[in-house]
N, C-alpha and C positions, 0 to 999 in steps of 0.2 A: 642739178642732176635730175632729168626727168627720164622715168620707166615705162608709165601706162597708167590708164585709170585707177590702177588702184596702186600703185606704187609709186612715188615720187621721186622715192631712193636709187638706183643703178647700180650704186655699190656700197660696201660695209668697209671702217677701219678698223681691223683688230690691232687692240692694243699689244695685245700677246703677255708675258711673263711679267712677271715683277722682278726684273731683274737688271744690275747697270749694266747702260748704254757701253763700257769698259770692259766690259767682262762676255759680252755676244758669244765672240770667240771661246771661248773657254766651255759654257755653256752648248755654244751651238756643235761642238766635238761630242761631248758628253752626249747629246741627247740625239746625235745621229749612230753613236756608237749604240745607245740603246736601242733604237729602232731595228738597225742593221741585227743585234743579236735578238729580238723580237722576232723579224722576218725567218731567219736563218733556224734559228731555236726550234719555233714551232712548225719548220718545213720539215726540220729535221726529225721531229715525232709523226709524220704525218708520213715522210719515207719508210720508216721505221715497220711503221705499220702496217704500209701498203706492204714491205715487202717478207714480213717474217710472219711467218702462217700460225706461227704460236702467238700470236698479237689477232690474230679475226676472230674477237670474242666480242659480247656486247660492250663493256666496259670501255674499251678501246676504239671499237666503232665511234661512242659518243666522245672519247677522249679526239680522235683524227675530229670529227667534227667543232671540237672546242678548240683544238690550235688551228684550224682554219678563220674560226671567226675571230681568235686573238689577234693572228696578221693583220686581216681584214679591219676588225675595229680601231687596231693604231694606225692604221694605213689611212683610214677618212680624217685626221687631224694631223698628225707628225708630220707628211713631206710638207702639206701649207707650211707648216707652223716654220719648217726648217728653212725653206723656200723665202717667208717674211725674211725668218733673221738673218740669210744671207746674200739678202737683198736689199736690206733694210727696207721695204715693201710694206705695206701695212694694209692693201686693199685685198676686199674680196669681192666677186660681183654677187651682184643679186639672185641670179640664178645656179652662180657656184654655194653661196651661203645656203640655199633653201637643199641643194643637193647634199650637202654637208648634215643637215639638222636630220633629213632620212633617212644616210647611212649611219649615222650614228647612232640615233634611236632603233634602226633595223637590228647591228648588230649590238649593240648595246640590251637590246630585249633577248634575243638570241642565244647571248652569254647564259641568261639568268636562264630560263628553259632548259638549256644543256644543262646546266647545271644541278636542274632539280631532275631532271633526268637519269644525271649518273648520280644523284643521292639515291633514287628509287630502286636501280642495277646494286647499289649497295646495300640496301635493306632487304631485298631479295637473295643475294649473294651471303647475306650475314641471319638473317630470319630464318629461310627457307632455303637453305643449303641444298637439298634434296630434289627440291623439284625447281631451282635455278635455270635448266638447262631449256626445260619446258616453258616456263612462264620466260624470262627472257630470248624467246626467237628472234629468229630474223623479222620477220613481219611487224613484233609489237616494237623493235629498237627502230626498222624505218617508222610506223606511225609515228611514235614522239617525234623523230628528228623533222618531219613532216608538219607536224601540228606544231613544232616550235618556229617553223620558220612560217608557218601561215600564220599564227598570232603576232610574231615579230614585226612582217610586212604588212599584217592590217594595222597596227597600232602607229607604225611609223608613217604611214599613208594618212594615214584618218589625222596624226598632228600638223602632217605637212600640209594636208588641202585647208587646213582649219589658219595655216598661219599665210596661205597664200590669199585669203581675205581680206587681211587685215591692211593696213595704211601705213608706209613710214615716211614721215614727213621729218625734216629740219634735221637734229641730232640722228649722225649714223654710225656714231663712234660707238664699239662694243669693247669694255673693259674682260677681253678674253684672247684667249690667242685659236679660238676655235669658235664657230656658229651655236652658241647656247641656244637651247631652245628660253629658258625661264630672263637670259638677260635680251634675248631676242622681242621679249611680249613685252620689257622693261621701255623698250625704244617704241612701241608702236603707240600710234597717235588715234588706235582704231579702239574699241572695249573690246578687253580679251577676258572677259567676265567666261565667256562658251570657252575657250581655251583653258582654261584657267582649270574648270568644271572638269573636263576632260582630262587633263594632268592629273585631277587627283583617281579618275575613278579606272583608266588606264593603267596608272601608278601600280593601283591597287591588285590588278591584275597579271602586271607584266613582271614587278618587282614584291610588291607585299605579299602575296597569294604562293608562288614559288618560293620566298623564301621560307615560310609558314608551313611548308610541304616539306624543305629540307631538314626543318627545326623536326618536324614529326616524324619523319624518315631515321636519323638519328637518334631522338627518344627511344623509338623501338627498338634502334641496334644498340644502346645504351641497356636496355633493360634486357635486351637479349644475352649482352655480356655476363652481365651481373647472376643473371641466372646459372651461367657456364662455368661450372669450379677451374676448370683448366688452367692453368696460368700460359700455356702453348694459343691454347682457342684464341684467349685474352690478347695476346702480345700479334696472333695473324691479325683478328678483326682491325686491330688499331692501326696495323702495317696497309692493312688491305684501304682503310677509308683515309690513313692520313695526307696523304698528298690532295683528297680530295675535301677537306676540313682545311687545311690550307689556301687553297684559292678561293672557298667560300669565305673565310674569314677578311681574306685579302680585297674581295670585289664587293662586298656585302661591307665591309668596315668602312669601303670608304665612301660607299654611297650612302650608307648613315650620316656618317659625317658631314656630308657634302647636304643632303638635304632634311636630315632631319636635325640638326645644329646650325644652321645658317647663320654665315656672318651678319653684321651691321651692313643697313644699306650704304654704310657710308665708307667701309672697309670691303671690298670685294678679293683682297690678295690671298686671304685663304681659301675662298674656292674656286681661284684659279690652283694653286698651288693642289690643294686634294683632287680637281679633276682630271691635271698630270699623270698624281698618282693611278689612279685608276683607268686610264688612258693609256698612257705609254709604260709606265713602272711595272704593271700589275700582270698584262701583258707579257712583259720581257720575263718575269720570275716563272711565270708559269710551267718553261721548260724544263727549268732548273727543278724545279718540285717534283715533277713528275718523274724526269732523269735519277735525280739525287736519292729519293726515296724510294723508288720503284723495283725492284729487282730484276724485273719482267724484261722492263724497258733497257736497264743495260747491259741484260743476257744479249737483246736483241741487235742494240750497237756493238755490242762485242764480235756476235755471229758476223754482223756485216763486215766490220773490220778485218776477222780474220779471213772470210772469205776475200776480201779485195787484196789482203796482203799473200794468200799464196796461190792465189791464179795465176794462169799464165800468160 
């Protein structure tokens, strides 16, 4: 299988799941049912919002931007994945894989950004009550959504150009059911020493750095509570941030997991298994938290519903 000068490879085989060959089926229902309500889920926060005029606030702004890039990031792994197991297929090409490893780092960085974003609308919201309306405008919620997605696409560019350097010779099998970037540098036959350099100080920036921003954004509404005798003040603030301490627990847990606990080289099934999770699972819940705990949000499906049910 010859590519070009610097590839020898043409294509990858993902293993995919660790799961029997007997049980596809079973499996492959399950996990297009999740997708499907992933897709659906987060369109349906994203209608939600476009169309009820008590949802055009900052908070919400960056929330329609986090269920776009939830679809968006199970959408670069799930149909492959589904697409193998219904195919029993196991290949990917070379320039499907490399396309693969920079939507996923695009939005995969993306998530994190938003996210420390609407910690910051929440520390603002929960601090400075008073002057909310001023310090969150329009202007400063498009900057962030702006500056997250140009950090997002330089870091996922800057790994992709760095990994289309590199040599895959001989072994093209990827024990993954998706284009890993770290099991991707495991196959190459080139020094991913510079690669390598780059994951951690990217890392550092696109995941350490935000999450370090959320932990401090929360401190201060922590300690804002504690100041507040109210037991009213106490029981909004926690209504207000909990759906949002939810998804960070969710997307932050299990990229701990996933890298900063790493399996044995010799056992790779649990981080296949954790990048699922955070992939497709994490994803799919999202709606559900935001729905379930929100009040806001199923005033707003409520409105909608009863408007469609007594039109004419």
């Amino acid at each position: 299988m010859r590519r070009d000068n610097q590839s020898s490879v043409s294509e990858f085989l993902l293993l995919g799941l660790p799961i029997w060959t007997e049980k596809q089926g079973i499996y492959y229902t399950l996990f297009l049912i999740m997708y499907l309500i992933t897709v659906l889920g987060n369109l349906l926060i994203i209608l939600l919002i476009r169309l009820d005029s008590h949802l055009h606030t900052a908070m919400y702004f960056f929330l329609s931007h986090l269920a776009f890039t939830d679809v968006s990031f199970s959408s670069v792994t799930a149909p492959k994945m589904l697409m193998n197991m219904q195919t029993q297929s196991q290949s990917i090409s070379y320039a499907g894989c490399l396309s693969q490893v920079c939507f996923f780092l695009f939005f995969g960085g993306l998530d994190s950004f938003l996210l420390t974003s609407m910690a910051y609308d929440r520390y603002v919201a929960i601090c400075h009550p008073l002057r909310y309306t001023t310090i969150m405008n329009q202007d400063l919620c498009f900057l962030l959504v702006m500056v997250s997605w140009v950090l997002s696409c330089t870091s996922a560019l800057l790994h992709t150009l760095l990994l289309v350097r590199l040599s895959f010779c001989g072994d093209n099998t990827l024990p993954h059911f998706f284009c890993d970037l770290s099991t991707l540098l495991k196959l190459s036959s080139s020094d991913t020493t510079v690669n390598e350099l780059v994951i951690l100080i990217v890392g550092a920036v696109v995941i350490t750095l935000p999450f370090i921003c959320i932990l401090v954004s929360y401190g201060h509404i922590g300690a804002t509570i504690i100041r507040v005798p109210s037991t009213k003040g106490i029981c909004k603030a926690l209504s207000t941030c909990g759906s949002h301490i939810s998804v960070v627990s969710l997307y932050y847990g299990a990229i701990i997991g996933l890298y900063f606990f790493p399996s044995s080289s010799t056992s790779n099934d649990k981080d296949v298994i954790v990048s699922l999770l955070y992939t497709l699972v994490t994803p799919m819940l999202n709606p559900f938290i935001y729905s379930l705990r929100n009040q806001d949000m199923k005033g707003a499906l409520g409105n909608i519903l009863s408007r469609g049910k007594f039109s004419p």
